[in-house]
C-alpha positions in Angstrom: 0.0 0.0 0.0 1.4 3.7 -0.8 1.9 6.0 2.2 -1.1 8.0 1.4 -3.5 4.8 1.9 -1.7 3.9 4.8 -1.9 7.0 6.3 -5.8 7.6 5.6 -6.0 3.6 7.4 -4.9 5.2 10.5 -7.0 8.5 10.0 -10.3 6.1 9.9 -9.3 4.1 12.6 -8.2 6.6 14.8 -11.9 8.2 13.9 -13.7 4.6 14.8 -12.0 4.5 17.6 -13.3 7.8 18.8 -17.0 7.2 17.1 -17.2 4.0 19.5 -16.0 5.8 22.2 -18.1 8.9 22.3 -21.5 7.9 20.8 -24.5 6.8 22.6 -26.2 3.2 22.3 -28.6 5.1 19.9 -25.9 6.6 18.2 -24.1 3.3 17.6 -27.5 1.6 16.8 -28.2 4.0 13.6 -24.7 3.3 11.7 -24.3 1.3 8.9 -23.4 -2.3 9.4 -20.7 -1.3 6.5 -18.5 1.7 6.0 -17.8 2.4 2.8 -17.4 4.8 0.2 -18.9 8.3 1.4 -19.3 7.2 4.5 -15.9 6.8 6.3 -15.8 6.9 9.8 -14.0 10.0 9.7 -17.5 11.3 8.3 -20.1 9.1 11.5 -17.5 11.2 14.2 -18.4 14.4 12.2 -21.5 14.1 12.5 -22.1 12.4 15.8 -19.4 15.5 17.6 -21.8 18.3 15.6 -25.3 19.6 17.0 -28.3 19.2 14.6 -28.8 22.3 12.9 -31.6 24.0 10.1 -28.8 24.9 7.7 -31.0 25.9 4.9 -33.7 27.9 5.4 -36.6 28.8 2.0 -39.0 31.8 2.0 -38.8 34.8 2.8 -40.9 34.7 6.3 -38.3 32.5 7.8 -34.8 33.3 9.8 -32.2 32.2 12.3 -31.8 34.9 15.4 -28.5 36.0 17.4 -26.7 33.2 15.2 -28.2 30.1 16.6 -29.1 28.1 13.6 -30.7 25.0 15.8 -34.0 27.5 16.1 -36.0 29.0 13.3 -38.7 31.7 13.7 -41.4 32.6 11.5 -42.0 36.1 10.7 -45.0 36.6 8.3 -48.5 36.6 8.9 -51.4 34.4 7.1 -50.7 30.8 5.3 -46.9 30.9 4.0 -44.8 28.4 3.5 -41.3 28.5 4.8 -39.0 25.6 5.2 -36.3 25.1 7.4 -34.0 21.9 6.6 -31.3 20.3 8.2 -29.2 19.3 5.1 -26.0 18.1 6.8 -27.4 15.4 8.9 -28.3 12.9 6.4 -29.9 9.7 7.5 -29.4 6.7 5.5 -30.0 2.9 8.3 -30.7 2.5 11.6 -32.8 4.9 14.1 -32.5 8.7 14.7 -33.9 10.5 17.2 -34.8 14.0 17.5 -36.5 16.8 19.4 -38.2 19.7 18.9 -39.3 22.6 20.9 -41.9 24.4 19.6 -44.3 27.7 19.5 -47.1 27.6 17.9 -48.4 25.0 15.3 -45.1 24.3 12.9 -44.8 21.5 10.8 -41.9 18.9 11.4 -40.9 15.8 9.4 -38.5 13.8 7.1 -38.0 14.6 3.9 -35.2 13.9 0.7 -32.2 15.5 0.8 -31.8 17.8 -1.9 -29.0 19.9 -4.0 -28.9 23.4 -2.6 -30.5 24.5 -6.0 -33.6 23.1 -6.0 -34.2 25.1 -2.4 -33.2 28.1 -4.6 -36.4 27.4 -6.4 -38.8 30.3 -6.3 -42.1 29.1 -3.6 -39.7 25.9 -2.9 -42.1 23.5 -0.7 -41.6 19.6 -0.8 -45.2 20.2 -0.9 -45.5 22.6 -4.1 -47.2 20.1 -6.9 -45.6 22.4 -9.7 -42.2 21.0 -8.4 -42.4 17.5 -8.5 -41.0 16.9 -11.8 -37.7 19.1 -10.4 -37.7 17.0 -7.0 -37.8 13.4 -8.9 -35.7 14.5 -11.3 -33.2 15.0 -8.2 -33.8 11.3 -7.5 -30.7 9.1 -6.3 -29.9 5.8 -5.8 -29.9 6.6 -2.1 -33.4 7.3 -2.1 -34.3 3.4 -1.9 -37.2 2.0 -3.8 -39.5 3.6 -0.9 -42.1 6.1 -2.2 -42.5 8.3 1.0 -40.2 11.3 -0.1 -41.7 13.6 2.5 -43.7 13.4 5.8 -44.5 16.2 8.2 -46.5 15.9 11.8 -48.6 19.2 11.6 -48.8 20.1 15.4 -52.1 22.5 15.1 -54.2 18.5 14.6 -51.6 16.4 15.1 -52.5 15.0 11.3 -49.6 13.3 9.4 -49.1 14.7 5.7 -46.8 13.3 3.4 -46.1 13.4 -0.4 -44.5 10.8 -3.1 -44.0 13.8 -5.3 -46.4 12.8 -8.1 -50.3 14.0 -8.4 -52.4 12.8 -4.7 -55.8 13.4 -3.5 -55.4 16.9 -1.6 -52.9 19.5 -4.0 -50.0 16.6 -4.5 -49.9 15.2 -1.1 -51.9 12.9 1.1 -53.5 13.6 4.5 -54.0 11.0 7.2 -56.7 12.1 9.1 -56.1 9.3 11.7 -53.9 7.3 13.2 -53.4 5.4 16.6 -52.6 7.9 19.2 -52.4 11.5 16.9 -53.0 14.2 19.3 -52.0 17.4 18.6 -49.6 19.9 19.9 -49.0 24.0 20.7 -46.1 26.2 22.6 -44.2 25.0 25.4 -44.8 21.1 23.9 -41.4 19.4 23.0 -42.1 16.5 20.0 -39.8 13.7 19.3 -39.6 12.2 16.2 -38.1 8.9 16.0 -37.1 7.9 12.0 -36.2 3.7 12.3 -34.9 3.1 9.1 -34.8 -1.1 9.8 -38.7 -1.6 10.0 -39.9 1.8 8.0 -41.2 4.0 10.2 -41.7 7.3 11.3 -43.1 7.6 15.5 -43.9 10.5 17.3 -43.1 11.4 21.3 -45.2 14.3 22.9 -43.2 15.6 26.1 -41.3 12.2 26.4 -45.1 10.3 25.9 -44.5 7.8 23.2 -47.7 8.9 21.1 -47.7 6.1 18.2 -46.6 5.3 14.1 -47.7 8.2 12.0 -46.7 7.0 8.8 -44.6 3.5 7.8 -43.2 2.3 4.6 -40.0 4.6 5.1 -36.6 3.8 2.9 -33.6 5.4 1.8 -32.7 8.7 2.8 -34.1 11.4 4.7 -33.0 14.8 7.0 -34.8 16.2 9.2 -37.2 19.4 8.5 -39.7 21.9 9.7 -42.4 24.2 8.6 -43.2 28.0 10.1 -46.3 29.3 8.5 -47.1 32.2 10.7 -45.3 35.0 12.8 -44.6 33.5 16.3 -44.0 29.9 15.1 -40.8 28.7 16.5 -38.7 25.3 16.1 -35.6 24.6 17.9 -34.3 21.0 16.8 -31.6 19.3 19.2 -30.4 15.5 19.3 -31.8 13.3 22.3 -32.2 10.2 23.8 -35.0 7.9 22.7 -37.7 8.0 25.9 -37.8 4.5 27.2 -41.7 5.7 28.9 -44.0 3.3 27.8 -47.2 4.6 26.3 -49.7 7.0 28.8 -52.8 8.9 28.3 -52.4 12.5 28.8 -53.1 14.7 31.7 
């Protein structure tokens, strides 16, 4: 082996090293069972040493305050749609957990990653009908053969929404009016969203209360995202631990 392949051997196992020694149970649950290509271990301790963050934000009612990218604010008034997307934090296998503190009704959810054009896109939504032709045209391998490109928990009903980004009953994308345990969810709430890539599914937490399945038949890759529709809607997103609370009725 030349020096340069030896020397990036000891790079990546000086990083699993480090991975195995610093992440969580969860953590180590949601890596591949290979590393390989793109994913080098130098790129799991990246991510697992880094906060979760909205690193792209579309619309013009949307913003970051005093620098802190892990919350987004909504700033216009009426039905707008602004999306905040944490692009970096790409998952792939295995289970991710996440919370977010909210104010107001947001929407929050999984959706494709995307090239940073196609958020460029004038009224950008993974929502907007008139841009699913540019959002499965973005299609990669890594999406899987799964058809759920985007899924969003709308706190105001607790409703699930999600889109396969071709023509559905309701503007392009599908509501679920129901499902086992929806309730919905206003300021001061913190929801957990738990993505478990090995069975497909998508569950939602309500202040630590494991609330149920809102949508299955998940593959491929997703990041996390969030909607602010209104001024006062607020979304802070932070990495957690999955709640190990069994199931309750509320207060």
């Amino acid at each position: 082996r030349t020096m340069s392949t030896l020397n990036w051997s000891l790079i990546e196992e000086v990083a699993r090293q480090a991975v195995c020694s610093r992440a969580t149970d969860d953590e180590m649950g949601s890596l591949p069972r290979y590393v390989s290509g793109t994913t080098t271990w130098l790129s799991i301790l990246h991510r697992i040493d880094h906060p979760l963050l909205f690193d792209v934000l579309v619309g013009a009612g949307i913003e970051h305050r005093n620098g802190d990218e892990s919350r987004v604010y909504g700033t216009t008034s009426g039905n707008v749609s602004n999306t905040a997307v944490s692009s970096s934090y790409i998952m792939t296998t295995g289970l991710h957990f996440a919370e977010f503190e909210i104010t107001g009704t947001p929407f929050i959810g999984v959706a494709r990653p995307m090239p940073k054009l196609i958020y460029e896109r004038e009224n950008f939504s993974y929502f907007n009908t008139y841009l699913f032709d540019t959002l499965l045209a973005a299609r990669t391998d890594g999406w899987g053969d799964g058809n759920v490109h985007a899924c969003q928990y709308f706190c105001r009903t607790g409703e699930t929404i999600w889109t396969c980004f071709e023509g559905e009953r309701t503007d392009g994308y599908n509501w679920v009016w129901g499902w086992e345990g929806k309730e919905s969810s206003t300021t001061g709430d913190t929801i957990g969203m738990l993505l478990n890539l090995d069975e497909g599914t998508l569950i939602v937490y309500k202040n630590n209360r494991h609330l149920g399945v809102m949508k299955d038949g998940l593959s491929g890759s997703y990041c996390w995202h969030a909607g602010v529709g209104q001024d006062g809607d607020t979304v802070t997103i932070s990495k957690a631990r999955i709640p190990t609370m069994a199931p309750s009725s509320p207060n």
